[in-house]
C-alpha positions as CSV (number, residue, x, y, z in Angstrom):
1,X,49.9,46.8,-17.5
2,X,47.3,44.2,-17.4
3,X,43.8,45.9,-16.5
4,X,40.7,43.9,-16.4
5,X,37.0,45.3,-14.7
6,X,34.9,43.2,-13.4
7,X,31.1,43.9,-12.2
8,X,30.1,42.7,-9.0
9,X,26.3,42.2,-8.2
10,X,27.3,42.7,-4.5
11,X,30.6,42.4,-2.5
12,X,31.4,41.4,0.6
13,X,35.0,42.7,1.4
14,X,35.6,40.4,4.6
15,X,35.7,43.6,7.0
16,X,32.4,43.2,8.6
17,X,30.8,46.4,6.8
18,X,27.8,45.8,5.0
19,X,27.5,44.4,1.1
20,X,28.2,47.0,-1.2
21,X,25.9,46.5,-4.1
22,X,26.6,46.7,-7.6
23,X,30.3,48.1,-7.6
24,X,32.8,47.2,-10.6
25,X,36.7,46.1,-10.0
26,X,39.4,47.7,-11.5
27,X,42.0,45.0,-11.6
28,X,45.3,45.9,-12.7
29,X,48.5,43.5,-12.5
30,X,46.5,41.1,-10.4
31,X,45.8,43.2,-7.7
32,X,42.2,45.7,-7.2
33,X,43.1,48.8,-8.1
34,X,39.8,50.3,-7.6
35,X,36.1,49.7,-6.1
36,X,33.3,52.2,-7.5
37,X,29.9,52.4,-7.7
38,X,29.2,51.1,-11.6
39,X,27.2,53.5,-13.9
40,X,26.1,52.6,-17.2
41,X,28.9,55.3,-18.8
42,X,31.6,53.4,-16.9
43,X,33.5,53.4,-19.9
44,X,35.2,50.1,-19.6
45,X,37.1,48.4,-22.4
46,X,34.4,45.5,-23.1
47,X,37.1,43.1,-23.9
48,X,38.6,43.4,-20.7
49,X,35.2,43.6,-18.8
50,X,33.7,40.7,-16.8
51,X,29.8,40.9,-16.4
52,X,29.2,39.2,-12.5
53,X,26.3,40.9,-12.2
54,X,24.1,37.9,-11.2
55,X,27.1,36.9,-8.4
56,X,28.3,37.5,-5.3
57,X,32.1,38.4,-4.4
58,X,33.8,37.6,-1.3
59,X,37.3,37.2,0.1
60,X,39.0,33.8,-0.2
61,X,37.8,31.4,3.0
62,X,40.2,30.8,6.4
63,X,40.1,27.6,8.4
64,X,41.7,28.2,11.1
65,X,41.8,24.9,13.0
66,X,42.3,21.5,10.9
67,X,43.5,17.7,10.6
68,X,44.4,17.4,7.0
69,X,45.6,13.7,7.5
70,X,42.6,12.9,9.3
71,X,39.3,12.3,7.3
72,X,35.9,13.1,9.0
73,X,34.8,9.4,8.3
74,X,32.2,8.2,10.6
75,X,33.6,4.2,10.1
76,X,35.0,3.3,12.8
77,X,37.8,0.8,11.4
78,X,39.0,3.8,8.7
79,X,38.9,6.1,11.7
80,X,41.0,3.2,13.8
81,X,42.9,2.8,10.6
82,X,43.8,6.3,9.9
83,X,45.7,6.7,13.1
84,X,48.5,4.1,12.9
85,X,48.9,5.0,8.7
86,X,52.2,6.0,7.3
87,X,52.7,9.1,5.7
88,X,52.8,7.3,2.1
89,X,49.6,5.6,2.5
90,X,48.1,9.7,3.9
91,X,49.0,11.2,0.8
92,X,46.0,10.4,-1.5
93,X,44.0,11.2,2.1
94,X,45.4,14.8,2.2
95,X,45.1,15.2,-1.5
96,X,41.2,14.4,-1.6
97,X,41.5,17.1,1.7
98,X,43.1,19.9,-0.2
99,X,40.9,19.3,-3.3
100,X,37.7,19.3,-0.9
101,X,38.8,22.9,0.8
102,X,40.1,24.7,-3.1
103,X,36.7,23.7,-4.5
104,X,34.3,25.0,-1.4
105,X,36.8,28.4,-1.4
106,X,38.6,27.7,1.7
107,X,42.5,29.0,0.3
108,X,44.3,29.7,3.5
109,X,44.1,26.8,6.7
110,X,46.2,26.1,9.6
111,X,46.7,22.7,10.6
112,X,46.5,22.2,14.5
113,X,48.5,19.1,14.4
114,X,49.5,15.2,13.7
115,X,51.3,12.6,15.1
116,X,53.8,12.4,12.2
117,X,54.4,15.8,10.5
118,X,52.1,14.7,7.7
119,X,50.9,17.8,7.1
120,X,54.6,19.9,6.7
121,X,56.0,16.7,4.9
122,X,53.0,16.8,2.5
123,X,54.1,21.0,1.8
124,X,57.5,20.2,1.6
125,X,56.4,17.7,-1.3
126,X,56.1,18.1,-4.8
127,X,52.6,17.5,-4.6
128,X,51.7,20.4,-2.6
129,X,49.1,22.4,-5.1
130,X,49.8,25.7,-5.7
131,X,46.0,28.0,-4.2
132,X,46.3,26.7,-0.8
133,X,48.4,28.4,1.8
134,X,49.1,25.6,4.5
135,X,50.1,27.0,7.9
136,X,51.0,23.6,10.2
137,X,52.0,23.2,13.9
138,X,53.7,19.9,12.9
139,X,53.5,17.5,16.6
140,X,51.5,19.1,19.5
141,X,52.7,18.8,23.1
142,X,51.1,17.2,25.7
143,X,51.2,16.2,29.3
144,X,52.4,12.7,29.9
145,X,50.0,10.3,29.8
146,X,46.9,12.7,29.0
147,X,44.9,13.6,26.0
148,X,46.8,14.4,22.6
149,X,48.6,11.3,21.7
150,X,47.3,11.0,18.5
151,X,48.3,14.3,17.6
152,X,51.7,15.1,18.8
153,X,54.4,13.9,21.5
154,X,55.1,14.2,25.3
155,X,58.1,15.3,27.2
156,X,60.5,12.4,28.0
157,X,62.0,11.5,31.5
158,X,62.3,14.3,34.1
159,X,62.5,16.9,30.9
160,X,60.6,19.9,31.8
161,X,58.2,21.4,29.0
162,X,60.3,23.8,27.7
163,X,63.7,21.7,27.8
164,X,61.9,19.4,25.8
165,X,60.8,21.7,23.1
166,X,64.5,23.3,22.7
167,X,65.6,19.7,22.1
168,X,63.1,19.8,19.7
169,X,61.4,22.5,18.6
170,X,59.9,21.2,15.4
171,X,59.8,22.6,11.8
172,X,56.3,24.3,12.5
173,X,56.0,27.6,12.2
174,X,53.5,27.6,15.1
175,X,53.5,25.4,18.5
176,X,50.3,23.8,19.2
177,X,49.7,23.0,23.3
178,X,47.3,20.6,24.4
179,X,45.9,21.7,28.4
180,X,42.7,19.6,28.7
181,X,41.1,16.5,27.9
182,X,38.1,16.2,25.5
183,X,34.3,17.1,26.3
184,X,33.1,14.9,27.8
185,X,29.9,13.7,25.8
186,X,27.9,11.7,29.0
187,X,28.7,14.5,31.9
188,X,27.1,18.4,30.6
189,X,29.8,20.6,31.7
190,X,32.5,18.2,33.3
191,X,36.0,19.8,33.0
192,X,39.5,18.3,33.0
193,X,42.2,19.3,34.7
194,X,45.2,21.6,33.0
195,X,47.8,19.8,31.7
196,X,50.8,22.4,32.6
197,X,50.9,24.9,35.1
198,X,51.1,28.8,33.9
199,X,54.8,28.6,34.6
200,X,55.4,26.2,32.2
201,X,53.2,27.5,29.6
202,X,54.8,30.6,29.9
203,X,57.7,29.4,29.3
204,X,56.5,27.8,26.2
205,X,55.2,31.2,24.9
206,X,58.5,32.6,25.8
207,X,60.5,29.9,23.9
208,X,58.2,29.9,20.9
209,X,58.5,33.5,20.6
210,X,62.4,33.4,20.4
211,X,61.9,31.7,17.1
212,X,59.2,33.9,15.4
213,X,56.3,31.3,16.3
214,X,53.0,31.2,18.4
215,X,51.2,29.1,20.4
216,X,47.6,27.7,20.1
217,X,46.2,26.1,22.6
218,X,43.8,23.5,22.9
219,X,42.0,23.8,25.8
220,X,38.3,23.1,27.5
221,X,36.7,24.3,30.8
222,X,38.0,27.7,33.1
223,X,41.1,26.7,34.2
224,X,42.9,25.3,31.4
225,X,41.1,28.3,29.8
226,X,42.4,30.8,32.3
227,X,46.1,29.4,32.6
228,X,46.6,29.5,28.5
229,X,45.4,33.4,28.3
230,X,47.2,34.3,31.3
231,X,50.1,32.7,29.8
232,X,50.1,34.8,26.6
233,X,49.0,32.5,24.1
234,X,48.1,33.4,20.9
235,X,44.9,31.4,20.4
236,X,42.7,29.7,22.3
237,X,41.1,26.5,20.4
238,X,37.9,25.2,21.2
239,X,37.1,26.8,24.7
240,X,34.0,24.9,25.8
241,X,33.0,26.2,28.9
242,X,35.4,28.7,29.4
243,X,32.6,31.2,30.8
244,X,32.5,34.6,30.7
245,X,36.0,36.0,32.5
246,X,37.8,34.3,30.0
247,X,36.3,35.7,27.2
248,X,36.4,39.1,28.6
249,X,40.7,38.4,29.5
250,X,40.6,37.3,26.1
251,X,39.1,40.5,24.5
252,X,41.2,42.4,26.5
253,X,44.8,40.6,25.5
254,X,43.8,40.4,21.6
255,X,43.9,36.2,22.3
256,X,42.0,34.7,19.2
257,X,39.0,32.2,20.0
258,X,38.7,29.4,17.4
259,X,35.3,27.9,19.2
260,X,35.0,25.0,16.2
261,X,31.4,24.4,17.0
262,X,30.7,22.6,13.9
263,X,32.4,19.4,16.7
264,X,29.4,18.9,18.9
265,X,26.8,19.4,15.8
266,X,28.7,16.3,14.1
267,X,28.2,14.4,17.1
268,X,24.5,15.4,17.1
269,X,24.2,14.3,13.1
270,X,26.0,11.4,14.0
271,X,24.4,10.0,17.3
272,X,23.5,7.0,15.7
273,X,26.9,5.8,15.2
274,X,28.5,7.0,18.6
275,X,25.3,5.5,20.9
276,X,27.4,3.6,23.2
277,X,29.4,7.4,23.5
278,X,27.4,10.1,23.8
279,X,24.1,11.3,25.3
280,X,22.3,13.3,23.0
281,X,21.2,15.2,25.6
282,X,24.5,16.4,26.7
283,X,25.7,17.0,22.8
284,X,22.8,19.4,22.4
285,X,23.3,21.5,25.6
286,X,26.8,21.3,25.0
287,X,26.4,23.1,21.3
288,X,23.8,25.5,22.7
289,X,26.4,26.1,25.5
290,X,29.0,27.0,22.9
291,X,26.7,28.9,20.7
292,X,26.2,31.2,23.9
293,X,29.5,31.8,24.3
294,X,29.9,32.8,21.0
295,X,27.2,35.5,21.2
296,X,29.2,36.5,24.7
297,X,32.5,36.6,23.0
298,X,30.8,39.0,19.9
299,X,29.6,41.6,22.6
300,X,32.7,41.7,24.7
301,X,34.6,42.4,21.2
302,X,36.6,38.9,21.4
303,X,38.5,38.1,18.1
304,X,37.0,35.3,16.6
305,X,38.5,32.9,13.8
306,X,36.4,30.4,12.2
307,X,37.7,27.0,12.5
308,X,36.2,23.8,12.2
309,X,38.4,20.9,13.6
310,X,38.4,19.1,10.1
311,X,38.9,15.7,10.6
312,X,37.0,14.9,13.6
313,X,34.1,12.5,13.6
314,X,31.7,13.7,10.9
315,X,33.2,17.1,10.3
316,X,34.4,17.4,6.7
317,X,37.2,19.2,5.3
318,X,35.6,22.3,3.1
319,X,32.0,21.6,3.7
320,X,32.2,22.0,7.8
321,X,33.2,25.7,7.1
322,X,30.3,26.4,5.4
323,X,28.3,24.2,8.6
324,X,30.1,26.6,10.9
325,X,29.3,29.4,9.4
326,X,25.9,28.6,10.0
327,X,26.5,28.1,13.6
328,X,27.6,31.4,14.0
329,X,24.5,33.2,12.5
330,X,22.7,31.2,14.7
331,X,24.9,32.8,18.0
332,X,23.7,36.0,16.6
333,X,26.7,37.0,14.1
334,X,25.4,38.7,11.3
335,X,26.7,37.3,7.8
336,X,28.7,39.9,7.8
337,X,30.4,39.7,10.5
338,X,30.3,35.5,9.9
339,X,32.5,36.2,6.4
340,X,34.7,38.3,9.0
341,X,35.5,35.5,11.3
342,X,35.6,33.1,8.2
343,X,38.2,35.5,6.3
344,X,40.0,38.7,7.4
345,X,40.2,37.2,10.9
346,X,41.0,33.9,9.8
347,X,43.8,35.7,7.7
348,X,45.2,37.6,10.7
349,X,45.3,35.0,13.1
350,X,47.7,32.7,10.3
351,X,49.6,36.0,10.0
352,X,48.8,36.5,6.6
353,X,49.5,39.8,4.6
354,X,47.2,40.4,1.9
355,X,44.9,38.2,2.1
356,X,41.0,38.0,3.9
357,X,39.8,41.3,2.6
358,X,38.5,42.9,-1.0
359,X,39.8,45.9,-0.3
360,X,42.1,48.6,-2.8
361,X,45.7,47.5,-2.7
362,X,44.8,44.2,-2.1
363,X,45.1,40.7,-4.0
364,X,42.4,40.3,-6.6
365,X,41.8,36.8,-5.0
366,X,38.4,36.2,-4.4
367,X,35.1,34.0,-4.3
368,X,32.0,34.2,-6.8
369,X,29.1,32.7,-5.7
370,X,25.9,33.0,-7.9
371,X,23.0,34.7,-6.0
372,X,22.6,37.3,-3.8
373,X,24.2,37.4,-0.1
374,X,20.8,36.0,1.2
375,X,21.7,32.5,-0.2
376,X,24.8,32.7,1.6
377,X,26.8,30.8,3.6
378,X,24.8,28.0,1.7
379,X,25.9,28.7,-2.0
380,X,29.4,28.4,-0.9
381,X,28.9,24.7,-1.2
382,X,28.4,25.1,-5.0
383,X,30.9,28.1,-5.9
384,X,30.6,29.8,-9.7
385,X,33.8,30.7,-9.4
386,X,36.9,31.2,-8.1
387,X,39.5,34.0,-9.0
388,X,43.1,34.1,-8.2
389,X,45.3,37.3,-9.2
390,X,42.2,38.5,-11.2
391,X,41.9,35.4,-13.2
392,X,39.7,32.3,-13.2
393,X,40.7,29.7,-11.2
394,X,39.6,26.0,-11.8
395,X,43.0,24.3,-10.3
396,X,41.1,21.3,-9.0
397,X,38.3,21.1,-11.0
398,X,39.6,20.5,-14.9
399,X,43.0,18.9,-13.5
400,X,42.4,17.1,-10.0
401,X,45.8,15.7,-8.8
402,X,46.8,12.9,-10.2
403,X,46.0,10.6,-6.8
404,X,43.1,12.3,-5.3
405,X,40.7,9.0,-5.9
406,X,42.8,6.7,-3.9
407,X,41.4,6.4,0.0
408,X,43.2,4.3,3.5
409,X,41.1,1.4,2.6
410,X,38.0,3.0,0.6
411,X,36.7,3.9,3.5
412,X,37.5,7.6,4.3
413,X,35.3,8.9,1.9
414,X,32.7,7.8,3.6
415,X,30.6,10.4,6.0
């Protein structure tokens, strides 16, 4: 048996309990056999011991809602550009993506979405790295002629919602529902209407749960809110101005918010580009809006999954998580609750086993990030370290992939 220690100047185990300080790993076979308190008699074999003492240890990072074949890119031609490309001209784009999440710690994400599979085509590859777990909903569904083009399909002729996903049902292993327009970014407040009635979203639920999958749902304002969680959904993604009976429904089914807040401080950073779009005004009471509602959804006990809606104007894959985690101490989280949302809810919403907690029994996969937990989330930018099975990790780092450099038109790098 392979046994390794390692000494942790503090660990955060993704539960929401506090940072246990000073504790030492017992890591045997890739997986932690033990967490105790370490003592100078420990009796460790010092070939096999790992001082960490100066770092912080925390479970692998969740994003929970992105656009891996969309690049946060505040030009407006690469952003144009980006939405007619092919899916060999989006490789190099969701390589540089990948790359971007390993190296700020972000190991699981669920992709809410594209027009062309990229993101399920790209995991069927034989570029797909090996670190990353990619959960995708392949093409979203939405009403004809209303938002979500750009990311999915429509029904066609008289077919009825759920006709039209037997007929075709995808490869996803989730379904992804769009029931509102966007925010609108001139109007504080102004709502859309839903896009499918609760019939036919439960339906949908129904459907989707005949083959093993769930459904997120993208959805702003009360009653697309209301009509999705009525339904049965399984998350609710974004949720501006749900207001407070939907969270409280919410709480009560065990439906997941993914609030992706991080959107509407983009816009903010990035008023100068999006003048002839936005009010600033708006964007800021918007956020603030949002921010309230996630210090509503903490004291009703609503589970909360970080996600950042990667992709969108200004939000960047990798760094954003780190932006939203922010966001969230701002609402009131504590960081320990924060690395919660960010890992062993993150985890449990993608339906992953093993994963989003430092706990006995469990993967030694984890973070190291120098300093103490008062420099997080912003040391997560610049990780020590990252561990998988008990060993160091530095995938990306010493052997990027091979095409990672190449950009649609040199322009999506750009932020």
């Amino acid at each position: 048996m392979d046994t390794r220690y390692i000494l942790a100047g503090s660990l955060l185990d993704g539960t929401g309990r506090p940072a246990q300080k000073h504790v030492c790993l017992t890591i045997a076979d890739g997986r932690i056999a033990a967490i105790e308190k370490y003592t100078q008699d420990f009796g460790a074999d010092p070939s096999h011991f790992t001082d960490l003492s100066h770092c912080t240890l925390l479970p692998p990072l969740v994003d929970g809602h992105i656009h891996l074949s969309m690049s946060g890119t505040i030009d407006k031609g690469a952003r144009e550009h980006q939405l007619t490309a092919g899916f060999k001209e989006l490789c190099p784009v969701i390589a540089r993506h990948l790359r971007d999440l390993f190296n700020h710690g972000v190991l699981a994400i669920r992709d809410a979405g594209d027009r062309g599979d990229f993101a399920l085509r790209y995991r069927e590859s034989e570029e797909m790295p090996e670190g990353i777990v990619l959960k995708a909903a392949g093409r979203a569904w939405h009403g004809p002629g209303r938002y979500g083009s750009l990311i999915g399909r429509t029904m066609k002729g008289a077919e009825s919602l759920v006709e039209a996903f037997s007929n075709d049902a995808g490869r996803g292993e989730i379904v992804k529902l769009v029931n509102s327009g966007l925010n609108s970014l001139l109007s504080y407040g102004k709502e859309t209407k839903p896009q499918f009635t609760l019939e036919e979203i439960a339906g949908l639920v129904r459907a989707a749960a005949k083959l093993g999958r769930k459904v997120m749902v993208h959805a702003n304002g009360r009653e697309p809110v209301r009509l999705a969680v009525e339904a049965g959904c399984h998350s609710i993604e974004h949720g501006f101005f749900m207001a407070r009976d939907n969270l409280a429904l919410m709480a009560d089914k065990g439906i997941f918010w993914v609030p992706t807040a991080i959107t509407m401080k983009a816009y903010a950073n990035n008023l100068h580009y999006t003048r002839s779009q936005a009010d600033a005004r708006v964007v800021e009471r918007t956020l603030n809006h949002q921010l309230g509602q996630l210090a509503t959804a903490r004291e009703l006990g609503v589970q909360v999954a970080l996600g950042t809606d990667a992709g969108s104007l200004g939000v960047l894959h990798g760094e954003s998580v780190v932006e939203e985690m922010k966001l969230f101490m701002r609402a009131g989280y504590s960081l320990e609750e924060t690395i919660q949302c960010a890992t062993g809810n993150g985890a449990r919403l993608l339906g992953l086993e093993g994963v989003g907690q430092l706990i006995e029994g469990e993967a030694a996969t984890f973070l190291v990030a120098r300093g103490t937990p008062a420099q997080l989330p912003r040391k997560l930018s610049y990780l020590e370290d990252i561990y998988i099975a008990g060993k160091p990790s530095t995938l990306y780092r010493k052997n990027p992939v091979k095409h990672v450099t190449k950009n649609i038109k040199d322009k999506s790098r750009q932020n």
